[in-house]
C-alpha positions in Angstrom: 93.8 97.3 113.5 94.1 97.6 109.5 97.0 99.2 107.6 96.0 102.2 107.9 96.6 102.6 111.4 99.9 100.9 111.8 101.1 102.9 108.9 100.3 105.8 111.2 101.9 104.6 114.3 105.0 103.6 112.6 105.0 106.9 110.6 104.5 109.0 114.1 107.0 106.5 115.6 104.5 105.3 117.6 104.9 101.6 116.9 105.3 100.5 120.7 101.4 101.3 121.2 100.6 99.0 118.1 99.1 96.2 120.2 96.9 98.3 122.3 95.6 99.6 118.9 95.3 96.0 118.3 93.5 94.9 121.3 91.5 97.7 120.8 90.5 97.0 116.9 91.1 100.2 116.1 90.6 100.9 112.3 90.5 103.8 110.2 86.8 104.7 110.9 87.1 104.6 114.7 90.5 106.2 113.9 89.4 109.3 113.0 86.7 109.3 115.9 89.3 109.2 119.0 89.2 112.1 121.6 91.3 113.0 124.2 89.9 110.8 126.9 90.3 108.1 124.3 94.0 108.6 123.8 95.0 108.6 126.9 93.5 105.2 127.7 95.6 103.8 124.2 98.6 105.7 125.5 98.6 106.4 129.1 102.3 108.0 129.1 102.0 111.7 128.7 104.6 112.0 126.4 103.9 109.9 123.8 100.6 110.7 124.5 100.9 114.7 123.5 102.9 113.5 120.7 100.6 111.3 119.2 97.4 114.3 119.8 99.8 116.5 118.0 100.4 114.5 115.2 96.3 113.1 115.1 95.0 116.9 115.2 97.5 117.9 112.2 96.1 114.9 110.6 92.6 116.1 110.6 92.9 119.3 110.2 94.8 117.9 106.5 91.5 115.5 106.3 89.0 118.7 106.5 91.3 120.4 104.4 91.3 117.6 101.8 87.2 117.1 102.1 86.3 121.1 101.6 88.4 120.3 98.1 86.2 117.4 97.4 83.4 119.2 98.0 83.9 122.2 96.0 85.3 120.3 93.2 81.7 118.7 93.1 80.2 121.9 93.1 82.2 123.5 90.3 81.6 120.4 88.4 78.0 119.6 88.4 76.0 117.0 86.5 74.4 117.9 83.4 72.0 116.6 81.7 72.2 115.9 78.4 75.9 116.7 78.4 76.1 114.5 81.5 79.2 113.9 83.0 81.4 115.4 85.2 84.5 116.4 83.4 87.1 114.2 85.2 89.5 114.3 82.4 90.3 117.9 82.5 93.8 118.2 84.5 92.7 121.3 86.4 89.8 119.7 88.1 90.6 115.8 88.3 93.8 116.5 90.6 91.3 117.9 93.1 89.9 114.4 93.1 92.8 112.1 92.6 96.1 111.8 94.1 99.2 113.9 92.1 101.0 110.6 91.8 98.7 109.2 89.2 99.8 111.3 86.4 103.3 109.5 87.2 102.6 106.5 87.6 103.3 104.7 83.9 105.6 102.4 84.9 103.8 100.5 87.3 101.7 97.6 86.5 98.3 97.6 84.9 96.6 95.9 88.1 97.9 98.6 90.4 97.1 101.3 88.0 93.4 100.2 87.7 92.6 99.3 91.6 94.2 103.0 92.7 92.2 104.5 90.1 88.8 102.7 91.3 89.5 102.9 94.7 89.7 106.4 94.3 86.6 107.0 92.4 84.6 104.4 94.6 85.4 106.7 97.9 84.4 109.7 96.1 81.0 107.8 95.2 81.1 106.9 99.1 81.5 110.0 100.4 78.7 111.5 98.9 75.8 108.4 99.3 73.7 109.5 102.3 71.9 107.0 104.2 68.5 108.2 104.5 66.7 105.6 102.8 67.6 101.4 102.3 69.1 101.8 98.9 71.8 104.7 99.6 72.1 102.1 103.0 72.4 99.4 101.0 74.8 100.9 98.1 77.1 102.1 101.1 77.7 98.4 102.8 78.1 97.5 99.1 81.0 99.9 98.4 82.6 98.7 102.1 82.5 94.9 101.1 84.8 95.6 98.3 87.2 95.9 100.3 89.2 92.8 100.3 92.8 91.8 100.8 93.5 87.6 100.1 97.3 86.9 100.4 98.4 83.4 98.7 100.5 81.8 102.0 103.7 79.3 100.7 104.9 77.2 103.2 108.5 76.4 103.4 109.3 72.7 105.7 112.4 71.6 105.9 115.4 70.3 108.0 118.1 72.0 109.7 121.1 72.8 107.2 118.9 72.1 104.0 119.1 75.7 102.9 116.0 76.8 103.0 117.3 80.7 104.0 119.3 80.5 101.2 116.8 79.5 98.9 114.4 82.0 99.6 117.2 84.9 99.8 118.1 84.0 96.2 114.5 83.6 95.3 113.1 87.1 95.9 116.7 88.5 95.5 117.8 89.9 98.7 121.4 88.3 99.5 121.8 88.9 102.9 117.8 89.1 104.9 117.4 85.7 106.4 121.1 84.2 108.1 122.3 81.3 106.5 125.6 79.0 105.9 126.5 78.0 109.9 126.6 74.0 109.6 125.6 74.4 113.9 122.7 77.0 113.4 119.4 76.7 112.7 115.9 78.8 112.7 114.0 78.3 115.7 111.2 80.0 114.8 108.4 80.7 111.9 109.7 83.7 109.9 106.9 85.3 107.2 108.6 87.2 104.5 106.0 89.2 103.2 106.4 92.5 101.2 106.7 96.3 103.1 103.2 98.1 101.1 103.6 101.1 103.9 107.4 102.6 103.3 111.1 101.9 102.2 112.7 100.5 105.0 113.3 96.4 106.0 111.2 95.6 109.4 110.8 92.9 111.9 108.0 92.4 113.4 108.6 90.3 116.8 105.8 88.4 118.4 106.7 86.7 122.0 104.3 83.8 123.5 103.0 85.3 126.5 104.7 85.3 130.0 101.8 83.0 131.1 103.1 80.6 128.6 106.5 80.7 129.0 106.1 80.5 133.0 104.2 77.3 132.4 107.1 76.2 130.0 109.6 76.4 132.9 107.2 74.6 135.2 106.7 71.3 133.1 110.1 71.6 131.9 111.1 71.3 135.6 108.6 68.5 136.2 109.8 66.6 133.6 113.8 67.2 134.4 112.3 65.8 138.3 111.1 62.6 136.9 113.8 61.7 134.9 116.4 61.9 137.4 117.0 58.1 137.7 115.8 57.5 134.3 118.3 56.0 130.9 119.6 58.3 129.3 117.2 58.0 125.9 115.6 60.7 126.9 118.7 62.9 126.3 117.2 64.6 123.1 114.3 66.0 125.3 117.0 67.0 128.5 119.3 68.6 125.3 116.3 70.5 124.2 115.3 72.0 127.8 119.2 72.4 128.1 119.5 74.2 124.9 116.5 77.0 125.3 116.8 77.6 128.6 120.8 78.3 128.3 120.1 80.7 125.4 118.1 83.0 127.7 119.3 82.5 131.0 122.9 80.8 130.9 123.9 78.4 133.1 121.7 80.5 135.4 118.6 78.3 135.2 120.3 75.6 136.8 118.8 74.5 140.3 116.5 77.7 139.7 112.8 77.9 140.3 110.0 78.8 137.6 109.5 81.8 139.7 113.2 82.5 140.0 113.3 82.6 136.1 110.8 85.1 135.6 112.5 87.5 137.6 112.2 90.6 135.6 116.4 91.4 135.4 116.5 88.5 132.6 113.8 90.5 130.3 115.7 94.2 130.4 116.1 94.3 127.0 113.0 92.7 125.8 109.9 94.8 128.2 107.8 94.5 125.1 107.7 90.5 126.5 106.2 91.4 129.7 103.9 94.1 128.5 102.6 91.7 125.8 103.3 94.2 123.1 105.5 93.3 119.7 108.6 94.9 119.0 109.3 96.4 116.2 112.9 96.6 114.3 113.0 98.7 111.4 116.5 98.9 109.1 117.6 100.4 106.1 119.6 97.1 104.7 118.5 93.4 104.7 121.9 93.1 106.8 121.1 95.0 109.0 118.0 93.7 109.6 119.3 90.4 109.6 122.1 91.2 112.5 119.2 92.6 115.0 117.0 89.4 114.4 119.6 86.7 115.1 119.0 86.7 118.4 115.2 86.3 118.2 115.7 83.5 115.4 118.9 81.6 115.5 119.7 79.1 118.0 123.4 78.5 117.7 125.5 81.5 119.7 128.4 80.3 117.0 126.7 82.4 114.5 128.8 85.0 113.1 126.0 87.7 112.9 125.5 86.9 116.2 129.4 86.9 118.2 128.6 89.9 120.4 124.9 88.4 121.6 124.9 87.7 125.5 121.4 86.7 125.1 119.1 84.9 122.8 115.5 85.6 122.8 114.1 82.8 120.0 113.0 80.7 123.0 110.2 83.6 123.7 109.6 83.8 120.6 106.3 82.8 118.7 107.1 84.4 115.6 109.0 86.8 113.2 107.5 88.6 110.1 110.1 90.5 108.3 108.6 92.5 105.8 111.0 94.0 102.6 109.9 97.0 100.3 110.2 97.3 96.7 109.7 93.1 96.0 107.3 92.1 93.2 108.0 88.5 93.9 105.9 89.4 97.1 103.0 91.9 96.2 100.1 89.1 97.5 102.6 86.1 98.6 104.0 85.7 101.9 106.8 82.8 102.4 106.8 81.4 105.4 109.9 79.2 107.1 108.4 76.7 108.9 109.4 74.2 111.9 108.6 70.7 110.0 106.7 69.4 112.8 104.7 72.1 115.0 106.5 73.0 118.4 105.8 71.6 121.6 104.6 75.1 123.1 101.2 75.4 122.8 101.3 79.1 121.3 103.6 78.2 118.7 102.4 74.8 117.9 98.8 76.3 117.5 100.2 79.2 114.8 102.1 76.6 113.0 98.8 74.7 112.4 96.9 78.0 111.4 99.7 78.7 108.9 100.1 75.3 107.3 96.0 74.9 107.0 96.1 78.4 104.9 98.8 77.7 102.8 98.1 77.4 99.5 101.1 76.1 98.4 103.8 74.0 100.4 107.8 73.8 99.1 109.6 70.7 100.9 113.6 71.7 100.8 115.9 68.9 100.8 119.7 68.2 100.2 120.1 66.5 96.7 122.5 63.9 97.4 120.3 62.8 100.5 116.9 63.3 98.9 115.9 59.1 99.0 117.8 58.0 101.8 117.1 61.3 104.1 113.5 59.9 105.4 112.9 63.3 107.7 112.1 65.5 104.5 109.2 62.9 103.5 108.1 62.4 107.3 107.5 65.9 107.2 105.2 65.9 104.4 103.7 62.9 105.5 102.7 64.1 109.1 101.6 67.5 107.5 99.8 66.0 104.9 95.9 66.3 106.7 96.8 69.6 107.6 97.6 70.8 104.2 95.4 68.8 102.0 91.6 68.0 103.4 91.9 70.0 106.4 94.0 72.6 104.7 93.9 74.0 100.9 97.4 73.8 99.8 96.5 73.0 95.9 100.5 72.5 95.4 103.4 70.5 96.4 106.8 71.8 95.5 110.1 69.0 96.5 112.8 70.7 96.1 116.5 69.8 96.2 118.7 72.3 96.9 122.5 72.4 96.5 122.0 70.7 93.0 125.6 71.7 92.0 127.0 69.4 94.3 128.9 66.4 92.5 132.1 64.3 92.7 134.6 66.5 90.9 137.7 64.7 88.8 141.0 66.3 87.6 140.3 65.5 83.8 136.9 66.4 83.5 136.1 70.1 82.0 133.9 72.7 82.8 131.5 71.4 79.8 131.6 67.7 81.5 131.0 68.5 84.8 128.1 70.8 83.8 126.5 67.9 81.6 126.9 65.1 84.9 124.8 67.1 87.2 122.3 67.8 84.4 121.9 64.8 83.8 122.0 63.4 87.8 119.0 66.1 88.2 117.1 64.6 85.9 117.4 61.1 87.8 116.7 62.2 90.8 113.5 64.3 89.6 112.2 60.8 88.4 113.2 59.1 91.7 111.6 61.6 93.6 108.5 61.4 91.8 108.4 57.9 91.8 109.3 57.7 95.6 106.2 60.2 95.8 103.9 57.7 94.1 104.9 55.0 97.2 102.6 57.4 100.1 99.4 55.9 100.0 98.4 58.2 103.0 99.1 61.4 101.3 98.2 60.3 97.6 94.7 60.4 99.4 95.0 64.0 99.5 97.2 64.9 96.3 97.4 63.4 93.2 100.5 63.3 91.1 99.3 66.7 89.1 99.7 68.5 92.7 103.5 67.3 93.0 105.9 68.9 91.4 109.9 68.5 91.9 112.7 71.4 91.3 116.6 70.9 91.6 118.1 74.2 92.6 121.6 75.8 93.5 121.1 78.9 95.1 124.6 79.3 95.5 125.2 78.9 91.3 122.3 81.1 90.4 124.3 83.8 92.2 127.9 83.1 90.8 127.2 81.0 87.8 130.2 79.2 87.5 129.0 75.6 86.9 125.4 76.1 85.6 123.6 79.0 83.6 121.0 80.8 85.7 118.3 78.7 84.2 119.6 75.6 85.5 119.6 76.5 88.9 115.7 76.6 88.7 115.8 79.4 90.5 113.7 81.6 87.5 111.1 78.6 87.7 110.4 79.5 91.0 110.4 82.9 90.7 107.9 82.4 88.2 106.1 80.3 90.1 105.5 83.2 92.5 105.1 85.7 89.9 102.4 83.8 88.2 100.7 83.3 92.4 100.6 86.6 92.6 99.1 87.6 88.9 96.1 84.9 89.4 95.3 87.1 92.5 91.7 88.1 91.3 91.2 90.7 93.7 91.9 93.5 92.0 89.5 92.4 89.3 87.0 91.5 92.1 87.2 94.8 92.9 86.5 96.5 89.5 84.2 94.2 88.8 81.7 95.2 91.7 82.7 98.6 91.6 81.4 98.5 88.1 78.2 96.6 88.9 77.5 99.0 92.2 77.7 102.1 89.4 75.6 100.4 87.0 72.9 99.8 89.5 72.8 103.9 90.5 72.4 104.8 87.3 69.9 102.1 86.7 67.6 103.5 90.1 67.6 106.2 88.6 65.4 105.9 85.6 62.0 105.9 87.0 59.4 104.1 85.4 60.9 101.1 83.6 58.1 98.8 82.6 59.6 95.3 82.3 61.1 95.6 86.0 58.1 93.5 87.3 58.4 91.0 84.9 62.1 90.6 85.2 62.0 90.5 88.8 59.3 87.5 88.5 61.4 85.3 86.1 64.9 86.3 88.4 62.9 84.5 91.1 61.7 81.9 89.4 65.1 81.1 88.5 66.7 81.6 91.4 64.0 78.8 93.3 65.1 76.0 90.2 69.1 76.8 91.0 68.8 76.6 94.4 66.8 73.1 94.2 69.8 71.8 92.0 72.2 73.2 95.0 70.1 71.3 97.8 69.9 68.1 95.6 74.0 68.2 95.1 74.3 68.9 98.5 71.9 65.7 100.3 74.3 63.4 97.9 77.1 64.6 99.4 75.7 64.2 103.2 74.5 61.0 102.2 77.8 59.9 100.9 79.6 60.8 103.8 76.8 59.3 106.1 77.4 56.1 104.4 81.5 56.0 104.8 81.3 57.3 108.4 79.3 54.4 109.3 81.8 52.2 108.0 84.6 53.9 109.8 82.6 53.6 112.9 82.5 49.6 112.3 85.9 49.4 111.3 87.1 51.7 114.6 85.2 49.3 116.6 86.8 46.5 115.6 90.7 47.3 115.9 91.0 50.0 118.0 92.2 47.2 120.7 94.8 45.8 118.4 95.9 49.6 117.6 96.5 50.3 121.6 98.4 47.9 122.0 100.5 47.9 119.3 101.5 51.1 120.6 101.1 50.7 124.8 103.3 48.0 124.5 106.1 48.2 121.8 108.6 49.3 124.0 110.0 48.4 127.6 111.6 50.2 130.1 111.7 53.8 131.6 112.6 55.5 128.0 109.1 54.3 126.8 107.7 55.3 130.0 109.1 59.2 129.4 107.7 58.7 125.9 104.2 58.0 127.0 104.4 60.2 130.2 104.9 63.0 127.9 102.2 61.9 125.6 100.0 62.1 128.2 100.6 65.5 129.6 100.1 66.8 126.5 97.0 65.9 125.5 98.0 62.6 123.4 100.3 64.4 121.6 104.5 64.3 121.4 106.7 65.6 119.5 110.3 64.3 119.5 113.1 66.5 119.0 113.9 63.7 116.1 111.4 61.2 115.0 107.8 60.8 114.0 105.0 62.9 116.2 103.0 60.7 118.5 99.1 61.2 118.4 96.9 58.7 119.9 94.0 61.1 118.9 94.7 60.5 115.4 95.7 56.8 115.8 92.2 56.3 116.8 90.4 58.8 114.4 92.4 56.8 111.7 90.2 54.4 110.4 87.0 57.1 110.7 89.5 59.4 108.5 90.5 56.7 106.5 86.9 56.3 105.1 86.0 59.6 104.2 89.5 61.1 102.9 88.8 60.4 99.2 85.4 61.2 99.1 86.5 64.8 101.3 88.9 65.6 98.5 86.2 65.2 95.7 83.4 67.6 97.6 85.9 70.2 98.8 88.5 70.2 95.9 91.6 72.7 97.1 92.3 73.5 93.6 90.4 76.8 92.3 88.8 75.8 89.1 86.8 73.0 90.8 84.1 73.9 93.3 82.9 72.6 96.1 79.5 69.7 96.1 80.7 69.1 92.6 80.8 72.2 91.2 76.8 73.3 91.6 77.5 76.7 93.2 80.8 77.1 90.5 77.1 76.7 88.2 74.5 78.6 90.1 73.5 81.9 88.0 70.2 83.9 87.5 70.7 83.8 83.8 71.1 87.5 83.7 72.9 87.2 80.2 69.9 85.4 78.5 67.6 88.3 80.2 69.6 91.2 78.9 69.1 90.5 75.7 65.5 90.8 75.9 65.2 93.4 78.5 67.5 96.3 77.1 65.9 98.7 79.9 66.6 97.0 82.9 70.5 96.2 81.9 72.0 98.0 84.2 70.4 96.8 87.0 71.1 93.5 85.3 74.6 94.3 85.3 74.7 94.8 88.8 73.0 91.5 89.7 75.6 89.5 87.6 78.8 91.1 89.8 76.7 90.3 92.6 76.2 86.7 91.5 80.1 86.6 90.9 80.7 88.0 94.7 78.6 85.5 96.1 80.0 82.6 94.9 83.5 84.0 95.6 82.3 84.8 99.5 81.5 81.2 100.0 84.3 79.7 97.9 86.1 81.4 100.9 83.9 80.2 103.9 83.7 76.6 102.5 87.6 76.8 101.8 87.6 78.2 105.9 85.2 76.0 107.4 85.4 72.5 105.6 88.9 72.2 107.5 86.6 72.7 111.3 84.7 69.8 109.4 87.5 67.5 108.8 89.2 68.2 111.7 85.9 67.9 113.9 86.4 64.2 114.1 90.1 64.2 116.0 88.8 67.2 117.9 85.8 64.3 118.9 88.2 62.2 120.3 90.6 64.0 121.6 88.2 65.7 123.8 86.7 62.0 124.8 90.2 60.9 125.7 91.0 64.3 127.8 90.0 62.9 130.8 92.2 59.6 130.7 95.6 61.8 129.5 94.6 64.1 133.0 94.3 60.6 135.2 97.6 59.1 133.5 99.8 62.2 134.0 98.9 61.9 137.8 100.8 59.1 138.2 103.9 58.8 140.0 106.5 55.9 141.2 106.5 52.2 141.1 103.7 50.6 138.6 103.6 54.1 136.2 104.2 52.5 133.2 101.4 50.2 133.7 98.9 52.4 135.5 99.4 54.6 131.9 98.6 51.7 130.3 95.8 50.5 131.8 93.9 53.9 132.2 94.4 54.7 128.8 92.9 51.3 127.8 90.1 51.2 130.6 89.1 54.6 129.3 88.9 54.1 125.3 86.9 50.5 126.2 84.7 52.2 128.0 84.0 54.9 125.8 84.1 53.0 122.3 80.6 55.0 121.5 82.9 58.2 120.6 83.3 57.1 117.3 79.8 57.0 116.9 79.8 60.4 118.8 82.9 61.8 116.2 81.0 60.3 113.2 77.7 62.4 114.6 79.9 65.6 115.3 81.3 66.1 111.2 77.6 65.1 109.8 76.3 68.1 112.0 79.0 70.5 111.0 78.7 69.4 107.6 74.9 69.8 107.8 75.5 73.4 109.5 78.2 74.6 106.6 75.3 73.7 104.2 72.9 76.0 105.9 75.0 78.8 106.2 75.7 78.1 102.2 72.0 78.4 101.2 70.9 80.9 103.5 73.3 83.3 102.5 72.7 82.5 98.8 69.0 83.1 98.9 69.7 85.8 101.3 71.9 87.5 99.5 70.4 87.7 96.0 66.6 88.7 97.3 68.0 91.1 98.7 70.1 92.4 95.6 67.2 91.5 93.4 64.7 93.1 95.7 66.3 96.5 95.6 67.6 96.4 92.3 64.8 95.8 90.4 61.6 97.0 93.4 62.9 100.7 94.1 62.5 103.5 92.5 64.8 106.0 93.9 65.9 109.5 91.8 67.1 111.0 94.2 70.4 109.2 94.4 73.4 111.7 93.1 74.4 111.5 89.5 78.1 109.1 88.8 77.4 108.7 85.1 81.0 109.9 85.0 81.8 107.4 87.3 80.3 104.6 85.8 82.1 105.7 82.5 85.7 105.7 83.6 85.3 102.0 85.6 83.6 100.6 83.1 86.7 102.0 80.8 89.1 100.3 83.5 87.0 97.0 83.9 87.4 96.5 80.4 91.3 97.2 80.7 91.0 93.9 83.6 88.9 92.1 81.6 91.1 92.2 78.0 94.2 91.6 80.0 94.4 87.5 80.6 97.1 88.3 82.8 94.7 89.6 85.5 91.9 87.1 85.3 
């Protein structure tokens, strides 16, 4: 389902059906191509059902209305000859084509300007393409792949009471959206604060886990409360936890309750959307508002004074919350995202946290100033995060922040000007102690460098009332900027243009019949092409080679200590709290996560010594940052030369045109897929293992009684003895996914631009419809992009 839908169903008030719209994939093609019979399978109750037909047939009969328009403005302005273009500029005629807001639009910014305008013109050019031969075929999927919407994800980690709500509340200026200030509460799920592009009002998008999940929740939380019955109480953090979520929803109801019991449907009356696997929507005029109706679904403390009148809280069905806030610039293409430090122990959840952090392209670590050295949670949490975020992630930045930075120890006969120049001058200090405390973590310094890290001391609670430090001390501007500037590199708009422009040029260029230097041109396009894709293959078998060569080592090394590693861990504890600890580590998967504490993954313990070898040489192939390209920059290089050609082939430069913004598109498609599929790569070696070891967690968890412990132990050692070949197995499994991401790059690079050169520069084709008007007014617009630095 794309914007264009949901817009629809929340404009018709129709937003309870969005899933099944989802499930569906309905888009705005198949949108427009729904009957009745169709309806009434998305929206089986006759109500909402009649209202929603009502609504769709007013909506087409505005769409025919709208399209006769087109079509006779086409007609009354016909292409000319030698006078040539369609007058678009006359006000009578062009607001036939174009929308009445864009004679009122001055004061928005150039970017949005520009991409209305062209998206515009290019659905116009759409519209009237037919498809009866390849190149109106091919010009069509053209105009469709334009289409593109890249959002730059920041990912906010941080402890409970470190103020990361009211950082980002003062950050894109909206006082009261996300609770904050209850020393007790905490968020207890992910929250994306993204921007509202569809209307006015605030909304909240809830997404529960399924009722399959959540059953199965209750079932090993019950298993795990049965075995511990007679065990010490060190396992009190993981009873306070089951204590804690199941009391929010159920009360002391749960107790001495079956999983069964608890789904009863009476304790889900106010939330059906759970059971019906729908989301529910919340839609408000005020951040307040909005942020009273979400407390239940986020906060976990019932002291919460947004939340004194809740009976019931719903966070523990939660998976998560995307509130979306109109009229924001600090969020046109960024979404923030508040983020549990350490995944989540349900398997829904702990599987979106790991799709969110590997996309973010920037991570923000909030801590409390006057605890930022001695407070180790803030650093374990970019330390366990770090292989998620840097190889097998593309987060190019690190942002440390300290918040509360206008915390000091007052005195009687210091003034205003004296106070002010002490915390200066203690945020200066502890920017270098951070960055020198930064320089100590060997284990992520193998995915960042010190250019990546960058520290910030911050007082959202002074850049609001300003009564110790100036705005611009409270660094809250620098991060504001720092969004501001995310969101002006977004090159999609000039992406856009850009291939628009090229598309145009390349209809106007198949139209001039009998250009004699097309053969030749074509020949010395191909000839090029064969040298640049020989320099691609050559970059690419040093790389394999590279890694072949490190892998092997990691295989020896893996070999060698992967006894001494067991143990070290098997046995470093005694006693029936250990024996929860691995219990649980078995169950799920060889994977814990403690309420407080380091995460436990035996999968990665093992997989460290293979990841160990190649983590350097990872970072140097697949560079996150967006200046550097991938196999050391040879597809960054790869070009047909269509500059050098042009100026020796004056007739064929459009077509030429068109073949360098299809060169440009290229390399930014696979930019994308390497930056996607490198992380299944890296990842591909734990995934080895972990799937090798699945069989020994299943046998271990059986266990029950006298002798657990040990039985744990000794099937977990048995198992990894007998199967010491999976390293060689894991090492095998990321050279044939490496091998396979360097296919799919040179196929669809050859692919690609034979095809593009093929039909650019081999057809003939005059009967394609004149847009020399067109081409004029994006290539006026593209040149706007291209002067402006701020775009590019």
């Amino acid at each position: 389902m794309d914007d264009f839908v949901r817009e629809k169903l929340i404009e018709w008030d129709l937003q309870k059906w969005m899933d099944k719209f989802e499930d569906e994939e309905i888009t705005q093609e198949s949108f427009y191509e729904l009957n009745d019979e169709l309806i009434d399978k998305l929206i089986p109750k006759v109500g909402p059902g009649l209202k929603f037909k009502k609504r769709f047939k007013q909506l087409k009969e505005k769409q025919s209305a709208n399209e006769e328009t087109v079509n006779l403005s086409a007609e009354v302005l016909p292409s000319t000859s030698d006078k040539g273009k369609r007058r678009f500029d006359q006000p009578d005629e062009s607001s036939k084509l174009q929308p009445p807001a864009k004679r009122q639009r001055s004061s928005q910014p150039l970017e949005a300007i520009v991409l209305s305008d062209v998206k515009n013109i290019m659905k116009f050019v759409h519209a009237r393409l037919h498809e009866k031969d390849k190149l109106s075929a091919f010009l069509k999927k053209k105009i469709s792949d334009l289409e593109t919407d890249k959002r730059e994800l920041v990912g906010v980690f941080g402890k409970t009471g470190a103020g990361k709500s009211s950082l980002i509340n003062a950050i894109i200026e909206e006082k009261n959206l996300l609770p904050s200030g209850s020393v007790s509460a905490c968020t207890s799920v992910m929250i994306k604060v993204e921007a509202n592009m569809q209307g006015s009002n605030y909304e909240a998008d809830i997404e529960f886990i399924t009722p399959e999940e959540w059953k199965d929740e209750l079932w090993s939380s019950h298993q795990f409360l049965g075995d511990n019955k007679d065990c010490e109480m060190d396992v009190d953090n993981d009873y306070r936890d089951i204590s804690e979520k199941f009391s929010a929803l159920y009360g002391e109801e749960w107790k001495g309750k079956s999983s069964d019991d608890l789904m009863d449907g009476k304790y889900f009356r106010e939330i059906p959307e759970f059971l019906q696997g729908r989301r529910k929507i919340l839609t408000c005029e005020s951040a307040k508002e909005l942020s009273a109706r979400c407390v239940k679904y986020t906060r976990s403390d019932s002291k919460q004074g947004d939340g004194k009148d809740v009976k019931k809280w719903y966070w523990p069905l939660v998976k998560c919350v995307t509130v979306r806030v109109p009229n924001n610039d600090f969020l046109q293409h960024v979404t923030l995202v508040d983020l549990p430090g350490n995944g989540d122990r349900n398997k829904s959840r702990d599987k979106m946290w790991k799709q969110i952090v590997e996309n973010c392209s920037t991570v923000w670590i909030v801590t409390e100033i006057n605890r930022v050295i001695a407070e180790k949670e803030a650093w374990e949490i970019l330390e366990s995060a770090s292989s998620y975020i840097g190889n097998g992630g593309e987060c190019r930045q690190i942002l440390f922040i300290c918040t509360k930075s206008d915390h000091i120890e007052d005195s009687d006969d210091q003034s205003a000007a004296q106070r002010r120049d002490l915390i200066v001058k203690r945020n200066i200090q502890v920017k270098d102690e951070v960055r020198k405390e930064f320089s100590k973590l060997h284990k992520i310094k193998k995915h960042f460098t010190d250019d990546h890290f960058k520290v910030f001391t911050v007082s959202s609670k002074e850049f609001l009332k300003k009564k110790r430090l100036n705005a611009d001390e409270t660094e809250i501007p620098k991060l504001q900027q720092f969004l501001q500037d995310l969101n002006d590199c977004h090159s999609e708009t000039f992406n856009y243009v850009s291939g628009a422009y090229g598309i145009l040029s390349l209809i106007q260029g198949a139209n001039c019949r009998g250009v004699a230097g097309k053969k030749h041109v074509c020949g010395e396009l191909e000839r090029t092409m064969s040298q640049q894709l020989k320099q691609v293959k050559k970059a690419m078998a040093e790389a394999y080679r590279t890694f072949e060569r490190c892998l092997s080592k990691g295989v020896e090394s893996s070999i060698c200590s992967y006894g001494q590693k067991l143990k070290s861990f098997l046995f470093r504890k005694k006693g029936s709290a250990f024996h929860m600890t691995l219990k649980r580590v078995v169950q799920s998967g060889g994977i814990y996560k403690p309420k407080k504490g380091k995460q436990i993954n035996i999968n990665m313990m093992l997989a460290s010594h293979l990841m160990d070898s190649i983590d350097e040489e990872f970072r140097k192939t697949f560079p996150n940052e967006v200046k550097c390209g991938a196999f050391n920059g040879v597809i960054e290089t790869f070009s047909l030369n269509t500059d050098f050609l042009n100026k020796h082939h004056k007739d064929v430069e459009l077509q030429l045109r068109f073949l360098k913004t299809e060169e440009e598109k290229i390399k930014a498609k696979l930019n994308k897929t390497i930056r996607t599929q490198k992380k299944d790569v890296y990842n591909s070696v734990t995934q080895k293992i972990k799937e090798t070891m699945e069989e020994c967690y299943i046998k271990a968890a059986a266990f029950r009684g006298p002798g657990t412990l040990n039985n744990m132990r000794e099937t977990i050692e048995r198992h990894v003895h007998s199967n010491k070949g999976m390293f060689e197995q894991a090492k095998n499994t990321m050279l044939e996914k490496l091998n396979a991401l360097m296919q799919c790059i040179l196929v669809t690079l050859q692919k690609t631009m034979m095809e593009s050169i093929e039909l650019s520069l081999k057809t003939d084709n005059g009967s394609l419809p004149d847009f020399s008007a067109e081409l004029s007014m994006v290539k006026e617009n593209y040149d706007k992009l291209a002067n402006s630095p701020v775009i590019r």
